[in-house]
DRENKOLBA-306265 format. One record per residue (C-alpha): residue number from 0; residue in three letters; chain; x, y, z. Coordinates in nm, 4 decimals, m for minus. Each point is the difference from the previous one (the first is absolute). Layout:
REM residues N
NUM, ALA, A, X, Y, Z
...
REM end
This chain:
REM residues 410
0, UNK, A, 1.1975, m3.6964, 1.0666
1, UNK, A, m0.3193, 0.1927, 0.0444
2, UNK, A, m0.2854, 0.0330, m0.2978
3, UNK, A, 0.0786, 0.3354, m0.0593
4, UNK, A, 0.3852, m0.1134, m0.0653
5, UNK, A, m0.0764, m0.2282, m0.1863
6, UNK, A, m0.2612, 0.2308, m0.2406
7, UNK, A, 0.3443, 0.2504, m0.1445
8, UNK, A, 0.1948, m0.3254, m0.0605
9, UNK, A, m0.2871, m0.1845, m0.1680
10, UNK, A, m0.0445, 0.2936, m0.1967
11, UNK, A, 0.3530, 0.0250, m0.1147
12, UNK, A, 0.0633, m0.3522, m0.0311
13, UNK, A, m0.2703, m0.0007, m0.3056
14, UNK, A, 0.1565, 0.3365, m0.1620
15, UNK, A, 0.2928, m0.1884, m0.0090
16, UNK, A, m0.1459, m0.3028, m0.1697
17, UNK, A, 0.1074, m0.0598, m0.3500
18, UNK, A, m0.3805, m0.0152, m0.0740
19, UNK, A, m0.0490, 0.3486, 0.0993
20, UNK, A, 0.0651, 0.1826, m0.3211
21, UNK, A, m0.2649, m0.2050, m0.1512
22, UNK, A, m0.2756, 0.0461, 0.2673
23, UNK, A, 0.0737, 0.3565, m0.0134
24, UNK, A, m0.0729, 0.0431, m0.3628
25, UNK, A, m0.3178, m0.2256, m0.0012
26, UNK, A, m0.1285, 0.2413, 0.2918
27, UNK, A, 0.0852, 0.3310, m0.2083
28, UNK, A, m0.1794, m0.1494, m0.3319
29, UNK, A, m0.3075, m0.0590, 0.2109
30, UNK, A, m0.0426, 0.2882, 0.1479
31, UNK, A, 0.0588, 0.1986, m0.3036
32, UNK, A, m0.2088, m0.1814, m0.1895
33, UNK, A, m0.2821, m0.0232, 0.2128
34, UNK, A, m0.0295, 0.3700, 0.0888
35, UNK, A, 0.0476, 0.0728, m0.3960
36, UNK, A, m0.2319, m0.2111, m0.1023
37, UNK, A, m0.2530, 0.1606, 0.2648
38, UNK, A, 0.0774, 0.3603, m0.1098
39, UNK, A, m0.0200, m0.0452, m0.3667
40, UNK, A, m0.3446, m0.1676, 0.0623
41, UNK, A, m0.0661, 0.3417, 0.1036
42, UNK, A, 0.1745, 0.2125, m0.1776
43, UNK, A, m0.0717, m0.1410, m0.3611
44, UNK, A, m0.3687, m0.0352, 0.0948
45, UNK, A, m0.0398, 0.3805, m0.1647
46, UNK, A, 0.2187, m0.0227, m0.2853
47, UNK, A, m0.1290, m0.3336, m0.0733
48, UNK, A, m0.3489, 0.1300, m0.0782
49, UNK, A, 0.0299, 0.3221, m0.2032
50, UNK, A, 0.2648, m0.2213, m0.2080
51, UNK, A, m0.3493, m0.1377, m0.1456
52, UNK, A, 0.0432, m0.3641, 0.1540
53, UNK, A, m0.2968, m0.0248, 0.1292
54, UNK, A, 0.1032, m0.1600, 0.3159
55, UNK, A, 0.1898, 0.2495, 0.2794
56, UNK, A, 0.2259, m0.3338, 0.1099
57, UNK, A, 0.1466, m0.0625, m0.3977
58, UNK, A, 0.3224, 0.1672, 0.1297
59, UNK, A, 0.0198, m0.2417, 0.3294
60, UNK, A, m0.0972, m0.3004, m0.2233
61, UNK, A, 0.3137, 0.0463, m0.2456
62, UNK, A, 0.2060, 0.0675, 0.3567
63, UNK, A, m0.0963, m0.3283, 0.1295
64, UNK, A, 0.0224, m0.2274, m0.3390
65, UNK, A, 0.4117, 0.2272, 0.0225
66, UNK, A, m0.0041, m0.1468, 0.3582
67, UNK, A, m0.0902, m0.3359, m0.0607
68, UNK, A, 0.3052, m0.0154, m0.2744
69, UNK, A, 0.2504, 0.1431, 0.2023
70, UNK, A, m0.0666, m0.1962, 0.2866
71, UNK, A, 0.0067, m0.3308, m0.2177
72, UNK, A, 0.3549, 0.1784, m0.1545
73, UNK, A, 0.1071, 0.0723, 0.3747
74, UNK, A, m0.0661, m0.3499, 0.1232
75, UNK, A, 0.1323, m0.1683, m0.2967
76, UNK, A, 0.2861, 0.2083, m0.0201
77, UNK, A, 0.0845, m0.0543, 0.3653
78, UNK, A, 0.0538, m0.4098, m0.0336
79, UNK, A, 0.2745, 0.0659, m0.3032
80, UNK, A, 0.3433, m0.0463, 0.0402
81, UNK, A, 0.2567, 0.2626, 0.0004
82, UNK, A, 0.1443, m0.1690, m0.2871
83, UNK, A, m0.3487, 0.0182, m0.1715
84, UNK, A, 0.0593, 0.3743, 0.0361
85, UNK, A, 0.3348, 0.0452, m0.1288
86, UNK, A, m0.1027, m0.2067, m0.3252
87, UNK, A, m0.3154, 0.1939, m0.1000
88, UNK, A, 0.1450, 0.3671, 0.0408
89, UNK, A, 0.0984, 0.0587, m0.3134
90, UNK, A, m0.3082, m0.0822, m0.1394
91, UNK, A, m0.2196, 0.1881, 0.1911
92, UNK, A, 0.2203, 0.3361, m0.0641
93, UNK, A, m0.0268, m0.1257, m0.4042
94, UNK, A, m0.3742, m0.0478, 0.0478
95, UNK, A, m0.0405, 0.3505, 0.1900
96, UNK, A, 0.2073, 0.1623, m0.3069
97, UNK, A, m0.2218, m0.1323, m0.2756
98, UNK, A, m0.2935, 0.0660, 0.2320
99, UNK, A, 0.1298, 0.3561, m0.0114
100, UNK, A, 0.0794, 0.0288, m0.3678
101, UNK, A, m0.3510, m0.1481, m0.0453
102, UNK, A, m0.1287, 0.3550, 0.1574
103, UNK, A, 0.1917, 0.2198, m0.1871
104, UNK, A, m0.1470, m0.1631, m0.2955
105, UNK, A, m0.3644, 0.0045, 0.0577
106, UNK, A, m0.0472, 0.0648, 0.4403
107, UNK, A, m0.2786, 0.1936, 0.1508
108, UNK, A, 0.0464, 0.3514, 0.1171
109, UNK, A, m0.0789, 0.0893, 0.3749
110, UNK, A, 0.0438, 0.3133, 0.1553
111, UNK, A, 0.2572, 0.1493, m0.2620
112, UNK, A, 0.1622, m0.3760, m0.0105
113, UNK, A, 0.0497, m0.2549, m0.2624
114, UNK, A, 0.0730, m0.3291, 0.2679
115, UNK, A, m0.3188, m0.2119, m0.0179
116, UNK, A, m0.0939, m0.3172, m0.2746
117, UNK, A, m0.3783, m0.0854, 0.0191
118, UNK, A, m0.0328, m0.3885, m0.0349
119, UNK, A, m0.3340, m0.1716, 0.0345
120, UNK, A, m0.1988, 0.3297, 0.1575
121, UNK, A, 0.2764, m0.0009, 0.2403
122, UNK, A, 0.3014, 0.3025, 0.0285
123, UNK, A, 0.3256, m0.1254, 0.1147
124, UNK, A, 0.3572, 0.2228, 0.0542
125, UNK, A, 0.3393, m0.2091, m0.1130
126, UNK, A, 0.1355, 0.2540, 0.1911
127, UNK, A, m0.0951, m0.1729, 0.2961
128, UNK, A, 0.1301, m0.3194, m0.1053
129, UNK, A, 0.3304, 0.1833, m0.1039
130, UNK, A, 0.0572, 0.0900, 0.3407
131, UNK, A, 0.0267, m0.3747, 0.1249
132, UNK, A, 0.2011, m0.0837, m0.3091
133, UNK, A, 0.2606, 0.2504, 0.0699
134, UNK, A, 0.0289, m0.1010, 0.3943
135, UNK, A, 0.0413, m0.3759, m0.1369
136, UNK, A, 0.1828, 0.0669, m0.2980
137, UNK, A, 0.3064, 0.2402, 0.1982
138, UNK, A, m0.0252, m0.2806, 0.2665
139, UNK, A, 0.1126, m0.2184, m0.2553
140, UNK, A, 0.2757, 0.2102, m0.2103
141, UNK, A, 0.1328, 0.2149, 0.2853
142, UNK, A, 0.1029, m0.3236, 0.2492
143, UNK, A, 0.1491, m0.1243, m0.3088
144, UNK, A, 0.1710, 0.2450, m0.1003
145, UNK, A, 0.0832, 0.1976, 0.3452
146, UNK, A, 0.3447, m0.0221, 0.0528
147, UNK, A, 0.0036, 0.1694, m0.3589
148, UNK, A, m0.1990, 0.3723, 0.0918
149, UNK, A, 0.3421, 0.1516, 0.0731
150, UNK, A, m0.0404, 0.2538, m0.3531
151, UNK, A, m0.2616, 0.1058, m0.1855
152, UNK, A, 0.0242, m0.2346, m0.2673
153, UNK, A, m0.0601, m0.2813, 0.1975
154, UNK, A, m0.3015, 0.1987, 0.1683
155, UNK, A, m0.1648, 0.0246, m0.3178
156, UNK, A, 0.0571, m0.3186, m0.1680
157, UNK, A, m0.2551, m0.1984, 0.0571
158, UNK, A, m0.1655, 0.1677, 0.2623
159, UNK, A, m0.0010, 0.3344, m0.0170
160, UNK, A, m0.0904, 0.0000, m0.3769
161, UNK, A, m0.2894, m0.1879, 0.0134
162, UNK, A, m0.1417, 0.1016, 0.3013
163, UNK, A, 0.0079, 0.3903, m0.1606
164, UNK, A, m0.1411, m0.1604, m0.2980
165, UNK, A, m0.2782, m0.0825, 0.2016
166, UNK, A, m0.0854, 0.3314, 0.1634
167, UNK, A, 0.0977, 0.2072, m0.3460
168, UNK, A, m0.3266, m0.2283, m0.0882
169, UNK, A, m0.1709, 0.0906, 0.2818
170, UNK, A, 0.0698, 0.3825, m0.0807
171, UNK, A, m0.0896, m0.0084, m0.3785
172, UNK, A, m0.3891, m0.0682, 0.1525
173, UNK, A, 0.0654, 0.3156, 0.1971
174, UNK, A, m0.0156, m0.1859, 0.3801
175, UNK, A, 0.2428, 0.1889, 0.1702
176, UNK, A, m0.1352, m0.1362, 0.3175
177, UNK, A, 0.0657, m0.3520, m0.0502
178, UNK, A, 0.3140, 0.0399, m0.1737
179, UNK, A, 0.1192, 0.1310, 0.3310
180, UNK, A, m0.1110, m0.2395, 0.1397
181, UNK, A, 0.1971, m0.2467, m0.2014
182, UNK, A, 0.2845, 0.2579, 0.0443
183, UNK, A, 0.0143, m0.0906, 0.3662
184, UNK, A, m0.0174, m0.4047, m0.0238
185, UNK, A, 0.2993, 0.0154, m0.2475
186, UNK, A, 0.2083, 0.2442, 0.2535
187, UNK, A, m0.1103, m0.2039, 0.2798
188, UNK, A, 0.0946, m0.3490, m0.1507
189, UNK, A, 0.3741, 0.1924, m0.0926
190, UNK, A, 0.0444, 0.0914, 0.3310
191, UNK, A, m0.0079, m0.3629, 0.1689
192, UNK, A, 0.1714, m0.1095, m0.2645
193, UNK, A, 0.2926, 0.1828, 0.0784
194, UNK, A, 0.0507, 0.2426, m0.2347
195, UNK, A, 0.1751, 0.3309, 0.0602
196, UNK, A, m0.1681, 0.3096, 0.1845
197, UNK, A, 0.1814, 0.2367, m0.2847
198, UNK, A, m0.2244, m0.1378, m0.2532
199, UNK, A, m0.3225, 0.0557, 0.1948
200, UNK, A, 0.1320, 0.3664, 0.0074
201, UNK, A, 0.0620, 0.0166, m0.3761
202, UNK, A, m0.3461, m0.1276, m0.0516
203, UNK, A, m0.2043, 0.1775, 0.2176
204, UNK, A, 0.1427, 0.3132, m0.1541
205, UNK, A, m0.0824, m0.1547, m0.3381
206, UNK, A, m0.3942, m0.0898, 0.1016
207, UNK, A, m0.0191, 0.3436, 0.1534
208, UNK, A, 0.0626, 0.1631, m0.3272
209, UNK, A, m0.2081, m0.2931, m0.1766
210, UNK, A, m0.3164, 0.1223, 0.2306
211, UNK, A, 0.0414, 0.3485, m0.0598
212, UNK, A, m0.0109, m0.0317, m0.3482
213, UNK, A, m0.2715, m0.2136, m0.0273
214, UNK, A, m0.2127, 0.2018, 0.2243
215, UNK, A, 0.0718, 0.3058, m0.2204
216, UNK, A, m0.1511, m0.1992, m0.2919
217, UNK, A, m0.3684, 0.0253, 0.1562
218, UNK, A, m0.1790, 0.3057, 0.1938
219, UNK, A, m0.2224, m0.2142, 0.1995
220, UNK, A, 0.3167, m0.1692, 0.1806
221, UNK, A, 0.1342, 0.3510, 0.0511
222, UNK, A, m0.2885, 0.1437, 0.1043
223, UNK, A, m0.0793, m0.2923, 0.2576
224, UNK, A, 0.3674, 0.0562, 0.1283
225, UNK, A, m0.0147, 0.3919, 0.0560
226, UNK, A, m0.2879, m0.0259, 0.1380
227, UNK, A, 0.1317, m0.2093, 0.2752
228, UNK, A, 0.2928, 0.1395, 0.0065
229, UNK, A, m0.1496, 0.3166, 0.0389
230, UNK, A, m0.2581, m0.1134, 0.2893
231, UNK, A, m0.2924, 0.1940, m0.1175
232, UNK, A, m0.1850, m0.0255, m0.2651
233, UNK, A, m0.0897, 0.3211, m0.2906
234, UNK, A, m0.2148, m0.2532, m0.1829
235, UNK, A, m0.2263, m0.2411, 0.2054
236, UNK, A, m0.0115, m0.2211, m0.2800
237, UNK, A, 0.4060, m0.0608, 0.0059
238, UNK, A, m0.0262, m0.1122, 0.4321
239, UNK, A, m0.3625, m0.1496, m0.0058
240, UNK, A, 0.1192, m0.3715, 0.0380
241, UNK, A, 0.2824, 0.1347, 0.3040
242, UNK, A, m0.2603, 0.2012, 0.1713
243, UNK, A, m0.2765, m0.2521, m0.0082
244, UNK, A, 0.2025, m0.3015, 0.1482
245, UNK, A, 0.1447, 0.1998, 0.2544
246, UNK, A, m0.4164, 0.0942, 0.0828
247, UNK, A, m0.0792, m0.3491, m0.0029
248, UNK, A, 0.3290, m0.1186, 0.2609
249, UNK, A, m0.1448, 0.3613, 0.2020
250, UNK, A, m0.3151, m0.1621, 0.0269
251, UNK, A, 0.0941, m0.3365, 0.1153
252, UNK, A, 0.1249, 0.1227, 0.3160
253, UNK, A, 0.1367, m0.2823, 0.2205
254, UNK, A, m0.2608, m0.2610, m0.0047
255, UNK, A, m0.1482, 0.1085, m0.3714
256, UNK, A, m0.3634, m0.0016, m0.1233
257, UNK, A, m0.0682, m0.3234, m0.0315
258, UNK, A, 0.0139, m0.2629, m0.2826
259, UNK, A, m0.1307, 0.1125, m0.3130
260, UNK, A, m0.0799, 0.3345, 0.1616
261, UNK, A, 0.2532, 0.1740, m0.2395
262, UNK, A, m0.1082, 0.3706, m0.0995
263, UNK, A, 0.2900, 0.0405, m0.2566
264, UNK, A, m0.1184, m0.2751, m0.2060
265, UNK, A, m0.3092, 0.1474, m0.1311
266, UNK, A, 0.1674, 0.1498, m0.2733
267, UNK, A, 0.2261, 0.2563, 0.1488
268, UNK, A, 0.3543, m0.1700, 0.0626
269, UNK, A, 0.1434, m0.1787, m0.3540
270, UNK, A, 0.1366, m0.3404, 0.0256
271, UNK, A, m0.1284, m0.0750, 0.3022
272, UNK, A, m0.0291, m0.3818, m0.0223
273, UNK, A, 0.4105, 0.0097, m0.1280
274, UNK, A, 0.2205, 0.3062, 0.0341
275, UNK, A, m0.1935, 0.1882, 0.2991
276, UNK, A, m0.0860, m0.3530, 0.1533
277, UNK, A, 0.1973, 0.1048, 0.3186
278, UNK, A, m0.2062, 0.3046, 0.0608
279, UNK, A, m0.3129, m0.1795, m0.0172
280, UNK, A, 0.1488, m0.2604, 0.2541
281, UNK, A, 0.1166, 0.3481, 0.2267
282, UNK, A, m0.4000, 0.1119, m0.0301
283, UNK, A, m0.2243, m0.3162, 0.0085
284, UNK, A, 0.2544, m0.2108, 0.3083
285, UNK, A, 0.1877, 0.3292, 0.0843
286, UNK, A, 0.3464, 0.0348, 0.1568
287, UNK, A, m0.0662, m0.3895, 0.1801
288, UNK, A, m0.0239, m0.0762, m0.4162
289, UNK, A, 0.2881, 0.1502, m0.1205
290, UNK, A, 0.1991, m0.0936, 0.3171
291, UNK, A, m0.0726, m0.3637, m0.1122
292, UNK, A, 0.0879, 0.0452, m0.3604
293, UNK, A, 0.3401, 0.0998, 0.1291
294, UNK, A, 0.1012, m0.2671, 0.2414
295, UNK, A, m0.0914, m0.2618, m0.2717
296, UNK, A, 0.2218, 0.1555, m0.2376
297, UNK, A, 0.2971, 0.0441, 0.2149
298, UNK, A, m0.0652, m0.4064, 0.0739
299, UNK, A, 0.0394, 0.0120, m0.3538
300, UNK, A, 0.3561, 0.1534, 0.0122
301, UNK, A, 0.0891, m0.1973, 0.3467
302, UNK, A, m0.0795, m0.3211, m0.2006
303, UNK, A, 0.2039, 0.0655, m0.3174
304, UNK, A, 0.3011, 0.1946, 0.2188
305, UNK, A, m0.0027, m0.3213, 0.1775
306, UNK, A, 0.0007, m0.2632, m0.2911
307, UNK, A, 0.2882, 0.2202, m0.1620
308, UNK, A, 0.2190, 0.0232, 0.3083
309, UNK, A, m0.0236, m0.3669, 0.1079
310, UNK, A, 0.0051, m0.1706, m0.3798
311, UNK, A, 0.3370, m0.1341, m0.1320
312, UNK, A, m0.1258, 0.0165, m0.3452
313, UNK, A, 0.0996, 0.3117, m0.1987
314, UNK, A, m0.3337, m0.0891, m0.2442
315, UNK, A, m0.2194, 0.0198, 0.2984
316, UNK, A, 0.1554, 0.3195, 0.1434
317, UNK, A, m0.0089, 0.2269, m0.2872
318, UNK, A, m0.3706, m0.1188, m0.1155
319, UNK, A, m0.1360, 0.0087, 0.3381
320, UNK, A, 0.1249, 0.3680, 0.0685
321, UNK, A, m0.1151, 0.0817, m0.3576
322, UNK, A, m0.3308, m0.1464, 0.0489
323, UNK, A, m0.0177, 0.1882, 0.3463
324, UNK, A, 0.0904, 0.2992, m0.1009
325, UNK, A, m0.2421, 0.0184, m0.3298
326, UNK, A, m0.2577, m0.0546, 0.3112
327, UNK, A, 0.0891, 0.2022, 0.2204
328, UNK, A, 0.1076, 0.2780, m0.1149
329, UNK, A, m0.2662, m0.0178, m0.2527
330, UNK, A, m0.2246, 0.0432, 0.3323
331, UNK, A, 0.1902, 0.2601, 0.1364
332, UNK, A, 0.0154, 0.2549, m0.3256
333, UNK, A, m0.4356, m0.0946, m0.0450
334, UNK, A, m0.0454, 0.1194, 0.3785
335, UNK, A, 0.2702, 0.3162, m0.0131
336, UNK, A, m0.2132, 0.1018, m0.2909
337, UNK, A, m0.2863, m0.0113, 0.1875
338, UNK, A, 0.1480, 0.1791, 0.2862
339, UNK, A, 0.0940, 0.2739, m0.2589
340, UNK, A, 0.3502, m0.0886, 0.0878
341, UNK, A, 0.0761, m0.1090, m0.3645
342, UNK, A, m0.1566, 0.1153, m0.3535
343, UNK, A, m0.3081, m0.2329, m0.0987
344, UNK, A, 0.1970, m0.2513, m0.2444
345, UNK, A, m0.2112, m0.2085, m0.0220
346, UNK, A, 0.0405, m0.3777, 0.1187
347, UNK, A, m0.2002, m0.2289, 0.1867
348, UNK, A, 0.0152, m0.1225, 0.3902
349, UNK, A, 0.1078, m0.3399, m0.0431
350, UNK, A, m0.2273, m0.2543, 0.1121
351, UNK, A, m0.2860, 0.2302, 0.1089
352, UNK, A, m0.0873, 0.2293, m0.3190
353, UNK, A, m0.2213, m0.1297, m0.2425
354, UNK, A, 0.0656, m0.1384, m0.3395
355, UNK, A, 0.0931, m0.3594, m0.0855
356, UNK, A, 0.3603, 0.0260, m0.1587
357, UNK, A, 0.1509, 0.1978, 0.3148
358, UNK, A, m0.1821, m0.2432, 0.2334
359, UNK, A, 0.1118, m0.3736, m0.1874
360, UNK, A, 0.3415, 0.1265, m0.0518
361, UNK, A, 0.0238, 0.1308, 0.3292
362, UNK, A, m0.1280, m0.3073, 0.1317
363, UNK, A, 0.2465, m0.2114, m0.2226
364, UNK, A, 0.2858, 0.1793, 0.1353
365, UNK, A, m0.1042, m0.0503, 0.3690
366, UNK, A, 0.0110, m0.3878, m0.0740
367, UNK, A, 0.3437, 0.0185, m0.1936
368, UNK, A, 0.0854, 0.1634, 0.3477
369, UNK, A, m0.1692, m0.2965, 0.1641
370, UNK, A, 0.1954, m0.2216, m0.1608
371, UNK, A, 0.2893, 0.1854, 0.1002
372, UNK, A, m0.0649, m0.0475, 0.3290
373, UNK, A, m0.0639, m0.3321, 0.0005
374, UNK, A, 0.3580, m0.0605, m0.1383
375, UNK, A, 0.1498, 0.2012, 0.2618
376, UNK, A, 0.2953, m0.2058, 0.2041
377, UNK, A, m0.2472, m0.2225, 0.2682
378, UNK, A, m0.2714, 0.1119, m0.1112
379, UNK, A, m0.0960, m0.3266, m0.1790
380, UNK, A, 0.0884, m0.1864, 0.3271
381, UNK, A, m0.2460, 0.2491, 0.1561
382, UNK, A, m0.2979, m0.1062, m0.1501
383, UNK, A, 0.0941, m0.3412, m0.0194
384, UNK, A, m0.0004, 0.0287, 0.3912
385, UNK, A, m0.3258, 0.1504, 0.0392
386, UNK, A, m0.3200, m0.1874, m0.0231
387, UNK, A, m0.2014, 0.1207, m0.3068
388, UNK, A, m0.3190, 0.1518, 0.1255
389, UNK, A, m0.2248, m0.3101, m0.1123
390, UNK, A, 0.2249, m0.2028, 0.2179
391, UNK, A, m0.0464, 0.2241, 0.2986
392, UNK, A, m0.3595, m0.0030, m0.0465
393, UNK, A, m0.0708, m0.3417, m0.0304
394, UNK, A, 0.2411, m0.0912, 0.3737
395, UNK, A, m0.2656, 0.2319, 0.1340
396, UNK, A, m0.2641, m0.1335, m0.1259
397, UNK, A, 0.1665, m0.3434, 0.0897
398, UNK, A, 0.0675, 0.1353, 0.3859
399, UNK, A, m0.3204, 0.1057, 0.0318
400, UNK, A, m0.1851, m0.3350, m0.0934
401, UNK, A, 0.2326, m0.1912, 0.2373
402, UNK, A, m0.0965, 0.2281, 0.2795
403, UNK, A, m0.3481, m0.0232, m0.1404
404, UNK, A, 0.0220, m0.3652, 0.0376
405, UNK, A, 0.1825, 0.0235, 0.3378
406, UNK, A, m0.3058, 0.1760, 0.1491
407, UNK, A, m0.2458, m0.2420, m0.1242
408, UNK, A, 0.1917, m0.2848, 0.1403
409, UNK, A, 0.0604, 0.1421, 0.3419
REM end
């Protein structure tokens, strides 16, 4: 067999490897949290100063003391059991609830939103951690219970109820975005858990009425709305954040301008270190930028499509596709609004826009997924097979000494 036979079968070979799913989400992490944490150095830089800080990198400092938690959460998080898992669902969705209730009672307002508790000159969103509780928490009740989701009565009880408990929380604060958000882990866990496509009918009619009328409750979401549905714009005002990110992706071309060359982020595009992130990736590492963004996030989706199709464990298949699709999509509604091909609503790009709950509880999630994949059928073999990469190091160090010594003797 020639080299260049052997190269497609190599390559194969490994993408067939238990391992894989793993490798594949520690490579998509990396790369979106590198290039994040680049872009909100220069994207915050701005906002950071007329906030009054003093300092035009207090905005990248709280990103990295996020990072530095959510990559300890992400590594611990990755060594657990599935078992571990299973046990502490409940009691993160409990924790995210009173978390939630804790806003309602005294939370911050942001941006026509009551979701954010100040503790210890730090903001955090339970909304965030809600999101990971419901993935785990459905995991848990809906492999249960699955042979069971044959009527609606056994669709709402446990499930169902709670998990609309949670977003009716979500909604009372007025985040519409998020609770959509939510809205698709819950039908996403349903589906691979078996239950019937009439009732994803029945509710999608329901939510569709839901959104109208809670869109009808405030003229800024309607206005926002007709004026993309519209495609121009009679007030400047109402398209200003749509017409300014798709300036600053314009501008990038295909190479962009250059780190920390951003134009947009002097004050003209809002949110541009967390909802309009992608747009100052498009203009500072252009298309090349955004290109990259993409092909990390579809690892993303190869990596959790492949953990759910080859697991035998109902737990791990309806968290990991919850998980994965809280990311994902997530990712794919932030760039569409961007792209103008959605309404602005809203939410972050996980792993890459700033602020420190989206990024630890992203990061947490990635490990649960980690852990996943650690679990999945060989994979433990896998890695018991492969030299750890101290090991590998040290035989060439080893190799080289002998030949080291070799030389000196002949």
């Amino acid at each position: 067999m020639t080299a260049t036979e052997s190269r497609p079968q190599s390559a194969v070979t490994a993408f067939r490897s238990p391992a894989t799913s793993y490798y594949l989400l520690v490579a998509a992490t990396t790369i979106l949290v590198l290039l994040g944490l680049a872009v909100v150095l220069s994207s915050s830089s701005i906002s950071s100063i007329r906030s009054g800080s003093g300092s035009a990198y207090s905005g990248f400092i709280v990103q990295v003391i996020a990072l530095v938690v959510g990559v300890v959460a992400l590594v611990v998080g990755s060594r657990m059991p599935v078992m571990f898992w299973k046990r502490i669902a409940p009691w993160v969705l409990f924790a995210s609830i009173g978390l939630l209730l804790m806003v309602l009672a005294g939370g911050r307002t942001v941006g026509g939103n009551k979701a954010w508790i100040d503790v210890a000159g730090f903001s955090f969103q339970p909304s965030e951690f809600a999101k990971l509780g419901l993935a785990l928490y459905l995991g848990v009740v809906l492999s249960r219970f699955r042979h069971k989701l044959t009527n609606l009565r056994d669709v709402f009880v446990p499930g169902g109820l709670v998990a609309l408990g949670v977003i009716g929380l979500v909604l009372v604060g007025g985040d519409l975005g998020t609770a959509l958000m939510m809205g698709v882990v819950v039908a996403v866990a349903f589906w691979v858990a078996g239950a019937p496509a009439r009732f994803f009918g029945i509710a999608g009619a329901l939510v569709g009425l839901g959104v109208l009328a809670l869109v009808n409750t405030g003229t800024t979401r309607i206005a926002r709305i007709m004026s993309w549905a519209s495609g121009s714009c009679a007030d400047v005002n109402d398209c200003w954040q749509e017409t300014h990110g798709t300036w600053a992706l314009a501008s990038g071309g295909l190479w962009g301008l250059g780190p920390g060359m951003s134009r947009e982020k002097w004050g003209y595009l809002p949110a541009a270190d967390n909802d309009y992130i992608f747009a100052i990736i498009g203009e500072e590492f252009g298309l090349v930028g955004t290109f990259v963004v993409l092909v990390a996030f579809a690892m993303l989706l190869i990596a959790v499509t492949r953990i759910v199709t080859r697991s035998t464990d109902r737990f791990t298949q309806i968290a990991a596709a919850a998980i994965g699709a809280w990311l994902v999509v997530q990712a794919c509604v932030n760039i569409a609004v961007v792209l103008q091909l959605l309404p602005v609503l809203g939410v972050p790009l996980p792993l890459v826009s700033s602020g420190g709950s989206s990024l630890i509880l992203s990061l947490t999630a990635v490990g649960v997924l980690m852990s996943l994949a650690r679990h999945e059928p060989g994979a433990q073999e896998a890695f018991k097979a492969r030299p750890s990469v101290v090991r590998r190091s040290l035989a060439v160090v080893a190799k080289g000494t002998r030949r080291m010594k070799g030389r000196r003797r002949g």
